[in-house]
N, C-alpha and C positions, 0 to 999 in steps of 0.2 A: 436197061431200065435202071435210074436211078431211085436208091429210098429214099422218102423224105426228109428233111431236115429237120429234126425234133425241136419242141419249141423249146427257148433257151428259159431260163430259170434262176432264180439269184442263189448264189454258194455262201454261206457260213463259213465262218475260218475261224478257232478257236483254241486256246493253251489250256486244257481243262485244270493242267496242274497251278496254273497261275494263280494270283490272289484274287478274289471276286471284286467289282467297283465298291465304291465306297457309300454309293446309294443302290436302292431294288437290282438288281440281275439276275444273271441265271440263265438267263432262257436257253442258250446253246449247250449251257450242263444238263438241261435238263431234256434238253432231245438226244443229246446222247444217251442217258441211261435209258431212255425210253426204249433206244434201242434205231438201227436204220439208219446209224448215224457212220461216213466213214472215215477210220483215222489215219493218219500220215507215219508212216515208221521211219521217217530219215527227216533230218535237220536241214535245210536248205539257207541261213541265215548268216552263219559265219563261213568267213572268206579262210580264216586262218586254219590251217590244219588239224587235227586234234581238237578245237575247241568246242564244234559240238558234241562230240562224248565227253568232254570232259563237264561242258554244261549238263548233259543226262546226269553223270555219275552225282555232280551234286546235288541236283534235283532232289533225285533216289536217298543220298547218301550213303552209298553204297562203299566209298570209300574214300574217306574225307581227306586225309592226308595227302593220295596219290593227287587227287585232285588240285589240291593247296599248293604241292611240287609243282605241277604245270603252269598255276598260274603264277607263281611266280617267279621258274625260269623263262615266261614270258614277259616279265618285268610289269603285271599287273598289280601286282604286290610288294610294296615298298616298306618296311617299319624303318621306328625313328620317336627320338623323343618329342614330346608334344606340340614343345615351342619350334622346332626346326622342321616338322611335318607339316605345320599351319603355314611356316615362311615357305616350305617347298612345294607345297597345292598353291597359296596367291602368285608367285610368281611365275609360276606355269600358265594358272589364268589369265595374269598380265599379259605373258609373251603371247601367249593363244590369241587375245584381241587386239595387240599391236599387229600382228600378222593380220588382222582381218577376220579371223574366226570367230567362232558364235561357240564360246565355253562355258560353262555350269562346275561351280563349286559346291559339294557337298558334303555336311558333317554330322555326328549321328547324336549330337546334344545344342539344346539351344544356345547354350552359353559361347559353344566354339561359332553355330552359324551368325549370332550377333556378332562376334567380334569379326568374323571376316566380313559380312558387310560392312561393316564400320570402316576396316580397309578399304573396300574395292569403291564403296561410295565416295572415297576421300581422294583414292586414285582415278574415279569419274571429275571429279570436281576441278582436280588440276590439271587433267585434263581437256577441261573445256565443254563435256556432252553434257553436264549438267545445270543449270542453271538455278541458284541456290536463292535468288531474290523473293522466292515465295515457297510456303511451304505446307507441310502437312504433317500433325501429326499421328504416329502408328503406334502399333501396340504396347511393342518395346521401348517406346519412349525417345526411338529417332525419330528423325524429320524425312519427309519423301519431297522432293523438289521434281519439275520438269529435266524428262529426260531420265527419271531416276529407272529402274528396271525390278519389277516386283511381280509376287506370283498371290493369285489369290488363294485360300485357306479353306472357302467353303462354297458350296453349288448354289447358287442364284440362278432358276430356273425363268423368274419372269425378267431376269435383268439381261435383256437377247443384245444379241450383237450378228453383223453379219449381215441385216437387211432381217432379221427375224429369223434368220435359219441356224442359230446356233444360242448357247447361253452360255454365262458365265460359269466355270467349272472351278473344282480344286485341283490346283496343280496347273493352273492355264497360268504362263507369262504373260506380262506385259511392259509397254513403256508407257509411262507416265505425259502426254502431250498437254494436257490442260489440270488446273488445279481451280476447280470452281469458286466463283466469291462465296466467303463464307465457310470455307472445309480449311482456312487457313490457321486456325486456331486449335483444333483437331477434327476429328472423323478422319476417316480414310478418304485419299487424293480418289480422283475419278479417273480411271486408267481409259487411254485409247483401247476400242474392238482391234487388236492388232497383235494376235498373237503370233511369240516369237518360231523360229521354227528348232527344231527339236538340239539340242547343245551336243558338242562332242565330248563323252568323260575324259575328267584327266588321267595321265598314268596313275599308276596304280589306287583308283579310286575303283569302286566297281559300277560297271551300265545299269539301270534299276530305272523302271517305270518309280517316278518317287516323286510326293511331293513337297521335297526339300525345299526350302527358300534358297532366288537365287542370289546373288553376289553381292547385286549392286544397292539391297534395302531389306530391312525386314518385311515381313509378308503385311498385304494390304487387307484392303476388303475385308 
């Protein structure tokens, strides 16, 4: 005699310790406390050794030092003066998208991520992916051209993409494919529904859901 086959059910997957979105949520913190809820005791995410205790311990903070050691005798962590840390993140980012790669530069003050845009938009343009004949402009008082690569800043819920099945978000990449008549004087460029797929950190930058601006502009939208 076989038992039946229980009927299947959709699963929640949730980092309660995480930061909450950045509009309403909750709802999976809130059936946990409720209680019925169950949680995962082991790390399944990093490939490297050691890395996820050493992710709990900072979590915790249970001990910040030993933690700061691993990361960076795994060369996660680099210091340097300001002006030769800025030249050693862009040309990593350079080399990462001469190889083909899809990288994400990011700094923890406006003034640095302006100026590397400024860079990497310069290094789009001589490049050739960018197309400077028209333009747009953005907050910081650059220009967004076709091709240029920008992340929006804030949740547009009626502005869908996707066929209607998704909306514009904070922290959604995009490229630049059309700059409508009319938005060439300023307002923000009109991004293609085409978001990028998720960037690989450089060394010694840290992984972070974040919504930094990325490289190639300051933020749109």
């Amino acid at each position: 005699m076989v038992d039946p086959i229980p009927p299947l059910s959709p699963e929640l997957l949730e980092r309660l310790e995480q930061f909450a979105a950045v509009e309403a949520g909750g709802a999976l913190r809130f059936i946990s406390r409720a209680g019925g809820a169950i949680e995962l005791d082991q790390l399944h995410r990093f490939r490297v050794p050691g890395e996820a205790d050493a992710s709990l311990i900072l979590r915790d903070g249970e001990n910040n030092r030993a933690v700061f050691d691993w990361y960076r005798d795994k060369g996660r962590i680099v210091a340097g003066p300001y002006d030769a840390t800025c030249d050693m993140v862009f040309t990593a980012w350079a080399g990462d998208l001469g190889k083909g790669l899809t990288s994400l530069m990011t700094a923890a003050d406006t003034a640095t991520v302006t100026a590397l845009n400024l860079r990497a938009q310069a290094w789009h343009i001589e490049a050739g992916t960018v197309d400077t004949r028209q333009g747009a402009a953005l907050r910081a008082g650059q220009r967004a051209h076709v091709g240029d690569i920008i992340v929006t800043r804030l949740n547009r819920r009626r502005r869908t993409v996707r066929g209607g099945r998704d909306f514009v978000k904070n922290g959604d990449t995009w490229t630049i494919s059309k700059i409508p008549s009319g938005r060439g004087r300023g307002g923000p460029p009109h991004p293609a529904p085409r978001p990028h797929p998720p960037a690989r950190p450089l060394p010694g930058l840290p992984s972070a859901n974040s919504a930094t601006p990325p490289p190639s502009t300051a933020p749109g939208a």
